[in-house]
C-alpha positions in Angstrom: -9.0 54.9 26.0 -8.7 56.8 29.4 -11.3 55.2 31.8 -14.7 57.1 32.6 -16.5 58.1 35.7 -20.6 56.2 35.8 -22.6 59.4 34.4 -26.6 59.6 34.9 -27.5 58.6 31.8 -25.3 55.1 31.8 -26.6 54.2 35.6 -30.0 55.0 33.8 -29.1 52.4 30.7 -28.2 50.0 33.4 -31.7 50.3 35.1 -33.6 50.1 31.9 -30.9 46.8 30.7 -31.7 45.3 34.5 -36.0 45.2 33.8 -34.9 43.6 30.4 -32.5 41.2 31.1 -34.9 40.2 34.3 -37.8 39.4 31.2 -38.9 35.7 30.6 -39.1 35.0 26.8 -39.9 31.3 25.6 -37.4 29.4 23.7 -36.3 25.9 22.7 -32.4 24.3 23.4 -30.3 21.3 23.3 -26.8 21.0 24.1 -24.2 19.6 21.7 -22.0 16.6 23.3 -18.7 16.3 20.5 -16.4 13.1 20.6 -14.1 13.8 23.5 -16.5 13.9 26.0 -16.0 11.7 28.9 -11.7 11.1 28.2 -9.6 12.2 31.3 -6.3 12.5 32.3 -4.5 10.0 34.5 -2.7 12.3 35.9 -2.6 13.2 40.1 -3.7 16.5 41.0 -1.3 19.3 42.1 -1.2 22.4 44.5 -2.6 25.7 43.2 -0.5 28.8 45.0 -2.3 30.0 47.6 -4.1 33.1 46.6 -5.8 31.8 43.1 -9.4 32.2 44.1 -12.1 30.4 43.7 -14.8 31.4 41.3 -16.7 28.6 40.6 -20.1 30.2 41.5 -21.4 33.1 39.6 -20.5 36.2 41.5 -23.5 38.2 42.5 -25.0 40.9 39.9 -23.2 44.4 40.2 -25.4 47.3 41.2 -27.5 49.0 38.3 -24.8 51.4 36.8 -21.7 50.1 35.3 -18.3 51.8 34.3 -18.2 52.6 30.5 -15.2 51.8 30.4 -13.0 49.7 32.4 -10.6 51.6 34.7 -7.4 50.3 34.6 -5.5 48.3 37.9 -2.7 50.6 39.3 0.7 51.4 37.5 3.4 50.1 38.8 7.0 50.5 38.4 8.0 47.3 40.3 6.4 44.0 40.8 4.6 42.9 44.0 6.3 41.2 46.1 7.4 37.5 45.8 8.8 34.9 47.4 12.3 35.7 48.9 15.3 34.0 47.9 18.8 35.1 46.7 18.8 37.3 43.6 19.1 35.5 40.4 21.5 37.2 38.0 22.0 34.6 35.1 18.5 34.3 32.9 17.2 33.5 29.3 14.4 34.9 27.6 13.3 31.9 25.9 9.4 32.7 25.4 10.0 35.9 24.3 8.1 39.3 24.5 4.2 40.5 24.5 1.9 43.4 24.7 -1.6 43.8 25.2 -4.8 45.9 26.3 -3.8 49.2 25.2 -5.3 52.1 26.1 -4.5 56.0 24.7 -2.2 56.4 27.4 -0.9 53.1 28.6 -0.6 49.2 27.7 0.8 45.8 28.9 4.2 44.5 28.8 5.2 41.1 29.2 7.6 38.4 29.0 9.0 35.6 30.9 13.0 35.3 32.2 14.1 31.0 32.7 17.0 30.9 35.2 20.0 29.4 34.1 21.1 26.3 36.2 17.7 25.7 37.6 18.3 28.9 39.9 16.0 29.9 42.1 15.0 33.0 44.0 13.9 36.6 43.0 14.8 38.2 39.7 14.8 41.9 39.2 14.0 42.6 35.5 14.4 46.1 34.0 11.8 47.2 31.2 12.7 49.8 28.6 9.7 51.8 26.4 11.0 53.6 23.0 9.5 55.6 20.4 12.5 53.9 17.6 13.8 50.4 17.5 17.2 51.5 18.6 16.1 52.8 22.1 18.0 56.0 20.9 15.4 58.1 23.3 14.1 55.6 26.3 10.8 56.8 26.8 10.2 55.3 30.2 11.3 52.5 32.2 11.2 50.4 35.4 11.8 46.7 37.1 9.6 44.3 37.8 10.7 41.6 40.3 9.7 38.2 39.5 10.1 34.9 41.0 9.1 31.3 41.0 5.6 32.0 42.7 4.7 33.7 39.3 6.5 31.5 37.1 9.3 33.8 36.5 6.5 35.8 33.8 6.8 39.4 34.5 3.4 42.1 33.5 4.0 45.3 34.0 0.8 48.2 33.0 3.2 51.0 31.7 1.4 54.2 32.1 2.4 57.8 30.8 2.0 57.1 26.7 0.6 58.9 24.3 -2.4 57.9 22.3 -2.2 56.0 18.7 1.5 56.2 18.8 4.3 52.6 18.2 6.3 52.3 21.0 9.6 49.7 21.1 10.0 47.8 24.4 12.7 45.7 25.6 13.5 43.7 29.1 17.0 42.7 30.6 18.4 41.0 33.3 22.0 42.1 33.8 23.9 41.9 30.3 21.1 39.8 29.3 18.2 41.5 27.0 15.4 40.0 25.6 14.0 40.7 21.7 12.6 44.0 21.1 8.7 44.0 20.9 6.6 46.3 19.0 3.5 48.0 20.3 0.8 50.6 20.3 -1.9 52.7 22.0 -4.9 52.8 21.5 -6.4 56.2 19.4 -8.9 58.7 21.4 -11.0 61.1 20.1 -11.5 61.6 16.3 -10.4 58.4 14.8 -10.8 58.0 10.7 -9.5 54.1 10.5 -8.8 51.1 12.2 -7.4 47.8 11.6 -7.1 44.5 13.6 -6.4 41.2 12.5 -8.9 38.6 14.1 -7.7 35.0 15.1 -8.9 32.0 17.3 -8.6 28.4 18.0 -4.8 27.2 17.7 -4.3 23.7 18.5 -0.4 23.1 18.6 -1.2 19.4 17.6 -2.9 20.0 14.4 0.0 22.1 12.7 2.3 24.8 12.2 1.0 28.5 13.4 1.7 29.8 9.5 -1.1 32.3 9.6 0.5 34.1 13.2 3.7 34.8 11.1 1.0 35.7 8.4 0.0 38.0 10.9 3.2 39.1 12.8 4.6 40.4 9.7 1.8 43.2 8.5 2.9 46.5 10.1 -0.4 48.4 9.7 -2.3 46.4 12.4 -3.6 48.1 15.1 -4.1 45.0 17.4 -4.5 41.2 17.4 -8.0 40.4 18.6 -7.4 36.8 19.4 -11.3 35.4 20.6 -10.1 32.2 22.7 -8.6 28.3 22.3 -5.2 30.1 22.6 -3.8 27.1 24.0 -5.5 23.6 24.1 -5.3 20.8 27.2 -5.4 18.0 26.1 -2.8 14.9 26.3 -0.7 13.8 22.9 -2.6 11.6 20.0 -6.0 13.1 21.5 -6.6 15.6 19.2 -4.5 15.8 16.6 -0.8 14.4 16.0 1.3 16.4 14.0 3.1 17.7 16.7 3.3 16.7 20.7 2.5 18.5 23.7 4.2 19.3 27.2 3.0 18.1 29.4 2.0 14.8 27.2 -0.6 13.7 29.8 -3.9 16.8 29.8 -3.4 20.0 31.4 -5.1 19.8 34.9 -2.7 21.3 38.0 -1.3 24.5 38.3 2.1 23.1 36.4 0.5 21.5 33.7 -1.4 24.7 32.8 2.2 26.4 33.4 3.9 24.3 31.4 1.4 24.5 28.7 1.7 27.9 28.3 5.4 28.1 28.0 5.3 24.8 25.4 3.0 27.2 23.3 5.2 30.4 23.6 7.8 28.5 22.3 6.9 28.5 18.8 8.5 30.6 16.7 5.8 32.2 14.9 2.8 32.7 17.8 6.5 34.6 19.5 6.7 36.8 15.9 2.6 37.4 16.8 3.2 38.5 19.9 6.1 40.6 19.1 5.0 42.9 16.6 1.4 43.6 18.3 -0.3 43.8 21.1 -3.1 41.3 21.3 -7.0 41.6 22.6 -7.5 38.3 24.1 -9.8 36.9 25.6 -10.7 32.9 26.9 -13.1 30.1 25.3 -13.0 26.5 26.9 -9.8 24.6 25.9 -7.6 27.4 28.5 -9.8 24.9 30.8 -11.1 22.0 29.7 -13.3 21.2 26.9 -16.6 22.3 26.8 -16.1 24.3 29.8 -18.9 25.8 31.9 -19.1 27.9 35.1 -19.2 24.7 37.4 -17.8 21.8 35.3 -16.2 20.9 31.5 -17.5 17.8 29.3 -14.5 16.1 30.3 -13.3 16.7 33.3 -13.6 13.3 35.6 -13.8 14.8 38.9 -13.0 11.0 40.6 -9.8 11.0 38.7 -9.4 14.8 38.3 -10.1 16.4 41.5 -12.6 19.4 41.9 -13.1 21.2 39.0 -13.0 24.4 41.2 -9.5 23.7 41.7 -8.1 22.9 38.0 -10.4 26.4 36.7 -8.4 28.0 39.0 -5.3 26.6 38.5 -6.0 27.4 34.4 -7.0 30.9 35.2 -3.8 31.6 37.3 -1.7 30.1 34.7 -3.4 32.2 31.9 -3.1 35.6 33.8 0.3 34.7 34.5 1.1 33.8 31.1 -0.9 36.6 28.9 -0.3 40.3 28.4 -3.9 40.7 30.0 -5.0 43.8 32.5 -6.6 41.2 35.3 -9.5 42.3 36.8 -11.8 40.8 40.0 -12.9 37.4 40.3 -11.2 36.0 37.6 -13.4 38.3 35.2 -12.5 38.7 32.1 -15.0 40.6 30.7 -14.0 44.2 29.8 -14.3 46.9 27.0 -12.3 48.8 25.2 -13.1 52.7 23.3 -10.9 52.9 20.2 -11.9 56.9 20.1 -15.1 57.6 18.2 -14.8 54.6 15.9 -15.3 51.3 17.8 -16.3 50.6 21.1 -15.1 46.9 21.8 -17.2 44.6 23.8 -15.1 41.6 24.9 -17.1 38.3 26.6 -17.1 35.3 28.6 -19.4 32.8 27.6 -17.3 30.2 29.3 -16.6 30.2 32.4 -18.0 33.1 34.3 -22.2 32.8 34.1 -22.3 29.9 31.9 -25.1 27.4 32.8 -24.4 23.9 31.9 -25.0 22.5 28.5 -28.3 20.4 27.9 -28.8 17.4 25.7 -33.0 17.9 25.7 -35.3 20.9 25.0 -35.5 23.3 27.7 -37.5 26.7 28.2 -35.8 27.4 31.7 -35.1 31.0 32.0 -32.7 31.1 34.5 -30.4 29.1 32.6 -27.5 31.8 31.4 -25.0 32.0 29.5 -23.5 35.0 30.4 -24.3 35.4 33.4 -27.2 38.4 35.0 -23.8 40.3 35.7 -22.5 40.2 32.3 -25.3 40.7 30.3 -26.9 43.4 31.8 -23.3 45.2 31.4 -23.1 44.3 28.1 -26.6 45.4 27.0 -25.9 48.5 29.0 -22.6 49.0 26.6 -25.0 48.7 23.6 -27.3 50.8 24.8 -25.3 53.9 26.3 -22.4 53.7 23.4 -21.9 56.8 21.3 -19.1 55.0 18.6 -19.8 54.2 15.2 -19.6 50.9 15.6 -20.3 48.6 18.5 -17.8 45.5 17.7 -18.6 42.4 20.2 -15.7 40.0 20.1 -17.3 37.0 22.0 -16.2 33.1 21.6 -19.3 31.1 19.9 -21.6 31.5 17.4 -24.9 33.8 17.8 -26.7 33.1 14.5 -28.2 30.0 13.3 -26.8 27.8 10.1 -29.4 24.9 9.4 -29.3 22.1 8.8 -27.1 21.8 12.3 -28.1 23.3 15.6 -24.8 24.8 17.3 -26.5 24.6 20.7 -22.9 24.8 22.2 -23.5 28.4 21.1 -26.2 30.8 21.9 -28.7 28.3 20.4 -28.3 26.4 23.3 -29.6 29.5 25.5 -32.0 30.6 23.3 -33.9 32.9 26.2 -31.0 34.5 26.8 -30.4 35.1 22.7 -33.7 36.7 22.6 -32.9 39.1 24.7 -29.6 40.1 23.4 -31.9 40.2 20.1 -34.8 42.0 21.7 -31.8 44.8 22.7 -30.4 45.1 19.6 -33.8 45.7 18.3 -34.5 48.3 20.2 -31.3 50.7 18.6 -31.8 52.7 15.8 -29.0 52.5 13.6 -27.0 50.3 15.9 -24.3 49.5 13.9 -23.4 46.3 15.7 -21.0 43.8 14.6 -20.6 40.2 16.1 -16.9 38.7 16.0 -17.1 34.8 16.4 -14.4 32.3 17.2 -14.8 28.4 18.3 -16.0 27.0 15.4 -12.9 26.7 13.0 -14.6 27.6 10.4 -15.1 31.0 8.5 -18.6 32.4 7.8 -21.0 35.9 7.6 -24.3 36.4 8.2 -26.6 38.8 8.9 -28.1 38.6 12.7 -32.2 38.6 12.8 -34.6 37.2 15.5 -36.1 34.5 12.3 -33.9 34.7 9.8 -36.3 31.5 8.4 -39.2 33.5 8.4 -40.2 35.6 5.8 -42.2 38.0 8.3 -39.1 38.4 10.3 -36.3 38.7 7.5 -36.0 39.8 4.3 -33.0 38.5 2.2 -33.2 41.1 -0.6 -34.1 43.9 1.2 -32.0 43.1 4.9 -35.3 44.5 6.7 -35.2 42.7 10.2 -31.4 42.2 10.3 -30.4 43.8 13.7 -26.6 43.8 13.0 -24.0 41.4 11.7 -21.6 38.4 12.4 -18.0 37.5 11.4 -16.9 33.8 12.3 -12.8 33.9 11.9 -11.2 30.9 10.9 -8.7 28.5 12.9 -5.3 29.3 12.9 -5.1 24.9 13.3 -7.6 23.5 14.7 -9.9 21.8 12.4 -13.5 22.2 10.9 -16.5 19.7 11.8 -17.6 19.5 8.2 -14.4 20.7 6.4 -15.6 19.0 2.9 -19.2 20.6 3.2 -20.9 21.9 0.2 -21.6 25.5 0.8 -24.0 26.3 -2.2 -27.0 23.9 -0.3 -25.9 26.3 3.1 -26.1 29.8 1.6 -29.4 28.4 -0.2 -30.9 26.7 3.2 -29.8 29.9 5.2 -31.1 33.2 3.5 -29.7 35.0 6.2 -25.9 33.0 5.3 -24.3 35.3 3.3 -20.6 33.5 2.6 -18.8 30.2 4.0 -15.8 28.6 3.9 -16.2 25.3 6.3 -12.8 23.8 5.9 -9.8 26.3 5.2 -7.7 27.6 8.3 -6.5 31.7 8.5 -7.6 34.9 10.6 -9.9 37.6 9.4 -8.7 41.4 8.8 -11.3 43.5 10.3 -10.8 47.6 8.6 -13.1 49.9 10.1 -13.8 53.5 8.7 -16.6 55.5 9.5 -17.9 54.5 6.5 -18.5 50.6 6.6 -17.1 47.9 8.3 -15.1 45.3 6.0 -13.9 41.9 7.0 -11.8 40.2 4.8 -11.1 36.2 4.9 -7.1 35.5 4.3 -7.0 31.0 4.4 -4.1 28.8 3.9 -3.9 25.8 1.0 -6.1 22.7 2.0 -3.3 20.4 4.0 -0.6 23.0 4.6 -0.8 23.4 8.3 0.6 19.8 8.4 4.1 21.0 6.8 6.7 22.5 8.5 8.2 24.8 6.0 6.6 28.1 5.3 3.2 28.3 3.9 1.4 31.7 3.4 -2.3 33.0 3.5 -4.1 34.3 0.4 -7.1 36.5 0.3 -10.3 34.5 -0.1 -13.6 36.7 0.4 -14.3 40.0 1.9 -18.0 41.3 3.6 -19.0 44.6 4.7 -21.6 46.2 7.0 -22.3 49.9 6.4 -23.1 52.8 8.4 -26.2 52.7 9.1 -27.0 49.1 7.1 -27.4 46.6 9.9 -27.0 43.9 7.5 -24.0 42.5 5.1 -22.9 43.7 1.8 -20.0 41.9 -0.9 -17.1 44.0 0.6 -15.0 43.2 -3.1 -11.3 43.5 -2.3 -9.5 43.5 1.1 -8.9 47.2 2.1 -5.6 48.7 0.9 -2.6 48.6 3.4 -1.8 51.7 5.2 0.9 53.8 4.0 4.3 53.9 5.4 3.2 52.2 8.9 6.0 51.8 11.8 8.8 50.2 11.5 8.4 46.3 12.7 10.6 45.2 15.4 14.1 43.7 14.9 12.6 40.0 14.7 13.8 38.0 17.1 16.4 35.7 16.2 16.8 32.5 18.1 
């Protein structure tokens, strides 16, 4: 995906997005409170490295016209400079290696060296980029220098690569080298098939990551589009017991967040995730606190926690630091990706960026956002200006509306600002628009409509007033708030509701042609996150939207595997 110049026609989308997004529509919202609300941390606050901004209020909307596509920061062949120090020669690679954000000619790298003895200083780390396992032919190559005011992690945006084509990359200190990881651009142009496994929502203290190996170990993936809840911050016996955290006490300085990140690339198969694909990612609350929003979380104490400015920045640091993620301004996160013709990938932040704060009583305010003016009016400018089969959102919580609950942690809770996302999508013939859901571990599809009750607005049988689509992935861990539902009274109740699985934990395959767009539901046994030994993912439903639909369709088997797809990586053996 090489990055594009504003042309007439998107600065004229952004205009017509601005008068939209500036409407007033009426709406109805509550906010959802869940059972941790309110529990802190006793833990004193620490120093965040001078540097980590402050974002805590909404930066002010961009001018009308908006990049396409995101350009990305600078290569680099070395890293920027660091604290100084003696050199440090002796390292481990203990958290092994990651990719991400790949464009047609150029993707992250990442990993993170541990000095032995507790050495500190500056460490000069040389990356390696192959076209075969066994580095036979180095493709290119560079050091990164790293050092203690960037946690020893080292990110470096290797440029010069061809599109859709596996590339084998490798790190070393001295004698010392780190596993081989496994990546690959993304396609341009003409593009006939694509494949991405879909995951969210991993809480280390429910279970064992058995669907990540799941995942790590099919070759024909294009990506990992992992939707947020990559880590969670809270202190042991919280949430969840099977296994403990470090730090034990909540994540709330710069360290803990540190520390929590390296605690969670520590396990063996989120390492095998990482090193066999590059992953999408992109936050939800629990990288912060729970039930983050721009200025504050549900429980974060500020008397006993310090300004919640100052533990969101320490969490974003930490995060940048500790993901194969281009960074971009102001802590944004935001950003979209063109997969050739095929997909054009919008990625959001309904967190922590725009985010107004959750309500508990009906409200019809409309400046309360969720996104963010900023945000929205770039993503409805996406919609509108996109020329790819499909446009795939990949977003953190839920869109559409399953009765008898109100999710109104979700876009129910900002119900003028879901009108006009609706009101957009309305507006596009043949859209093709497909909503990818994480947050509420718990797998479901539906078909999107303004009234999905109303027989005026939607039409079950027929799909007329269905403006696109939504798949909810699963939880790799963390667990359901109705696991035991009965779905049959749901899919009744919610016309709209087209399959549901409340309680089982997994990822989604998501297989694109230019055809239809499939996602397929893999889950694990009921109770098998809690054991140790291996437990594997079985194929449990499979939707489809087709070109030109805008609404669901039984999608019957999980698309056939590719044939003869790279080689994985020598797996890591530690």
């Amino acid at each position: 995906m090489a990055a594009e110049d504003d042309t007439g026609a998107a600065r004229a989308a952004g205009v017509a997005i601005a008068a939209l997004v500036c409407g007033i529509v009426a709406g109805t919202m509550l906010t959802r409170r869940d059972l941790l609300a309110g529990v802190g941390a006793s833990v004193a606050l620490g120093t965040v490295a001078a540097g980590c901004e402050d974002t805590a209020a909404t930066p002010a909307a961009a001018d009308a016209g908006f990049t396409p596509v995101d350009a990305p920061a600078a290569p680099y062949d070395s890293g920027p400079p660091v604290d100084g120090g003696p050199a440090v020669a002796a390292v481990d690679f203990l958290h092994g290696v990651a990719s991400g954000d790949p464009l047609p000619d150029r993707v992250m790298l990442w990993t993170r060296v541990t000095p032995r003895m507790g050495a500190d200083g500056t460490a000069v780390v040389r990356w390696e980029t192959s076209t075969t396992p066994d580095f036979a032919a180095v493709v290119t190559s560079g050091t990164f220098n790293t050092a203690a005011s960037r946690d020893y992690t080292v990110k470096v945006d290797v440029g010069g690569l061809s599109p859709a084509t596996t590339y084998y990359y490798r790190f070393s200190v001295g004698e010392t080298r780190s596993p081989v990881g496994r990546t690959r651009t993304a396609p341009a142009g003409t593009v006939e098939r694509l494949r991405f496994a879909v995951v969210s929502c991993s809480s280390l203290a429910h279970g064992y990551f058995h669907a990540y190996r799941d995942v790590a170990e099919r070759a024909d993936l294009d990506a990992v589009l992992h939707l947020g809840d990559y880590i969670y911050e809270f202190q042991n016996n919280l949430y969840g017991g099977v296994r403990p955290y470090d730090p034990p006490t909540s994540a709330v300085t710069l360290s803990d967040y540190r520390r929590r990140h390296a605690w969670y690339k520590r396990d063996a198969d989120l390492r095998a995730a990482h090193q066999q694909h590059p992953f999408i990612a992109i936050w939800d609350d629990h990288e912060f606190a729970n039930n983050a929003w721009r200025d504050g979380a549900d429980n974060h104490l500020p008397e006993t926690e310090g300004l919640w400015s100052t533990r969101k920045a320490a969490a974003m640091q930490a995060y940048f630091e500790w993901m194969p993620i281009r960074e971009l301004d102001n802590g944004r996160i935001w950003r979209r990706f063109a997969f050739g013709n095929l997909i054009d990938l919008s990625l959001l932040d309904t967190r922590i960026w725009g985010r107004s704060m959750q309500e508990a009583e009906v409200s019809n305010d409309p400046s309360r956002m969720l996104l963010g003016a900023d945000q929205e009016q770039w993503l409805l400018a996406n919609l509108a200006s996109s020329t790819a089969r499909w446009k795939v959102i990949g977003q953190q919580v839920q869109v559409g509306a399953i009765r008898p609950d109100l999710n109104l942690d979700g876009w129910e809770g900002y119900p003028v600002a879901r009108t006009r996302l609706l009101r957009a999508l309305a507006t596009m013939r043949s859209s093709n628009v497909a909503v990818l859901t994480g947050d509420i571990h718990s797998s479901w599809a539906m078909d999107i409509a303004v009234d999905p009750f109303s027989a005026g607005s939607y039409n079950a049988a027929t799909g007329q007033g269905s403006l696109g689509v939504e798949f909810i992935t699963p939880a790799i861990t963390s667990p359901g708030d109705h696991p035991n539902a009965d779905v049959a009274p749901l899919l009744a109740q919610n016309p709209h509701l087209r399959y549901g699985n409340p309680g089982l934990r997994g990822f989604m395959i998501l297989d694109c042609t230019h055809e239809r767009l499939q996602a397929a539901w893999f889950h694990l046994p009921a109770g098998s996150i809690e054991q140790r030994e291996r437990q594997r993912t079985a194929f449990s439903a499979a939707w489809s939207t087709l070109q030109g639909a805008n609404r669901l369709s039984p999608g019957g088997e999980p698309a056939a595997p590719r044939d003869n797809p790279p080689a994985l990586a020598p797996w890591e053996t530690a």
